[in-house]
C-alpha positions as CSV (number, residue, x, y, z in Angstrom):
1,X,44.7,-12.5,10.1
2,X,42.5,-15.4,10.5
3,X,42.4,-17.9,7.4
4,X,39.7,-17.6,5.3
5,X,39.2,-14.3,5.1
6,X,40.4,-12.0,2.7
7,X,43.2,-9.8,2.9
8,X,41.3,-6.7,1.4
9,X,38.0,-5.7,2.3
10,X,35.3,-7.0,-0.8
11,X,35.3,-3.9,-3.4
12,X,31.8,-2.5,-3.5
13,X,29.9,-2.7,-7.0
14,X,26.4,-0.6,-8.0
15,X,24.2,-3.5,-8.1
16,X,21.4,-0.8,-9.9
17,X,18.5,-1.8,-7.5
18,X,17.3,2.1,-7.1
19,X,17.0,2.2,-11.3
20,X,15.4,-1.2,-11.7
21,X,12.9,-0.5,-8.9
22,X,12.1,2.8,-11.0
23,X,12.1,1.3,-14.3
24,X,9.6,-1.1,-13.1
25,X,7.0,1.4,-12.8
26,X,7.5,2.8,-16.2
27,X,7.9,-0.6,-18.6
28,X,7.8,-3.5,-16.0
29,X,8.9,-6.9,-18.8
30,X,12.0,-5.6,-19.1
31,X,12.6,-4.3,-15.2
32,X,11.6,-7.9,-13.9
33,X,15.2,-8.9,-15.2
34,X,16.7,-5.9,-14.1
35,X,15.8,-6.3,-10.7
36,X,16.9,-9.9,-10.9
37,X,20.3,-9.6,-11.9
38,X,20.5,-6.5,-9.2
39,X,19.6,-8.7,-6.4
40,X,22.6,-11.4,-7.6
41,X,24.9,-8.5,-7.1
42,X,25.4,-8.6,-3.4
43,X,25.9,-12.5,-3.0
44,X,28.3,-12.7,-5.4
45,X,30.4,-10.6,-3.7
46,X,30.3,-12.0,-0.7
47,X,31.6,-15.1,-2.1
48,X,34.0,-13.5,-4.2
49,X,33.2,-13.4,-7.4
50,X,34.1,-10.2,-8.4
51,X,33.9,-10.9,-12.0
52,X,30.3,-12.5,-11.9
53,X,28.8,-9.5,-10.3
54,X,29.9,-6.7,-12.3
55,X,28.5,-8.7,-15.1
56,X,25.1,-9.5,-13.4
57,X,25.5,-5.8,-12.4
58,X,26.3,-4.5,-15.8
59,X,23.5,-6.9,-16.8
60,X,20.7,-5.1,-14.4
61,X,21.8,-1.6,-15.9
62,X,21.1,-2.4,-19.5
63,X,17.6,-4.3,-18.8
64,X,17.0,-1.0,-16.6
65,X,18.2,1.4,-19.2
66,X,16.1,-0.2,-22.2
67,X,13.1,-0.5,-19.5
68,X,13.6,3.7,-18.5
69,X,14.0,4.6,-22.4
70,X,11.1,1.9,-23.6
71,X,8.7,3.2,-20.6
72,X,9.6,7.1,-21.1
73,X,8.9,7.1,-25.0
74,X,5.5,4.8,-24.5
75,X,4.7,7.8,-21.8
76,X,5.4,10.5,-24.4
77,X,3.4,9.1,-27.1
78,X,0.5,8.3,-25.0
79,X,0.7,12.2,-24.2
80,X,1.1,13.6,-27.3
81,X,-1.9,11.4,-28.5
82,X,-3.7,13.0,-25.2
83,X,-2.9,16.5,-26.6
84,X,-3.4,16.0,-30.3
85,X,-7.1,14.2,-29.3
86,X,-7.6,16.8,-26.9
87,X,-6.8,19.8,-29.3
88,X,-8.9,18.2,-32.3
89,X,-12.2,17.3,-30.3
90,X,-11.9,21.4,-29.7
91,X,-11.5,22.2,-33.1
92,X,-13.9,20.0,-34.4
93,X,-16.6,20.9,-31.9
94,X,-15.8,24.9,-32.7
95,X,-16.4,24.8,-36.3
């Protein structure tokens, strides 16, 4: 074993790029963050920092999270409003 190495192979930690990459096209303020944190992931293990990059991983999930859960219900809304204004105009023009 050569010195400097370590005697275990680095543990591997989700850094969440896949979900902040998504969550960027659905609310993109809070996925910039997301995605920031997620790419601090891999560096810090390679210097061995285990601790700092399951926080700046735990970090990227909850930006992405709030981001998918934000984005989803402003894509909802917008629909239902889209239905509702569909189904009115209808009505309206019926009568």
């Amino acid at each position: 074993m050569q010195p400097g190495y370590p005697s275990h192979p680095p543990q591997q930690i989700n850094n969440n790029m896949t979900m902040s990459i998504v969550s960027i096209f659905l609310f993109w303020p809070l996925a910039i963050p997301a995605i920031i944190n997620a790419s601090k992931v891999n560096p810090l293990l390679q210097q061995g920092n285990f601790a700092e990059a399951q926080a700046a991983a735990a970090e990227s999930r909850k930006w992405s999270k709030l981001a998918l859960i934000i984005g989803i219900c402003i894509w909802a809304v917008s629909l239902i409003c889209c239905i509702l204004s569909f189904v009115l105009s209808n009505s309206a023009s019926s009568v």
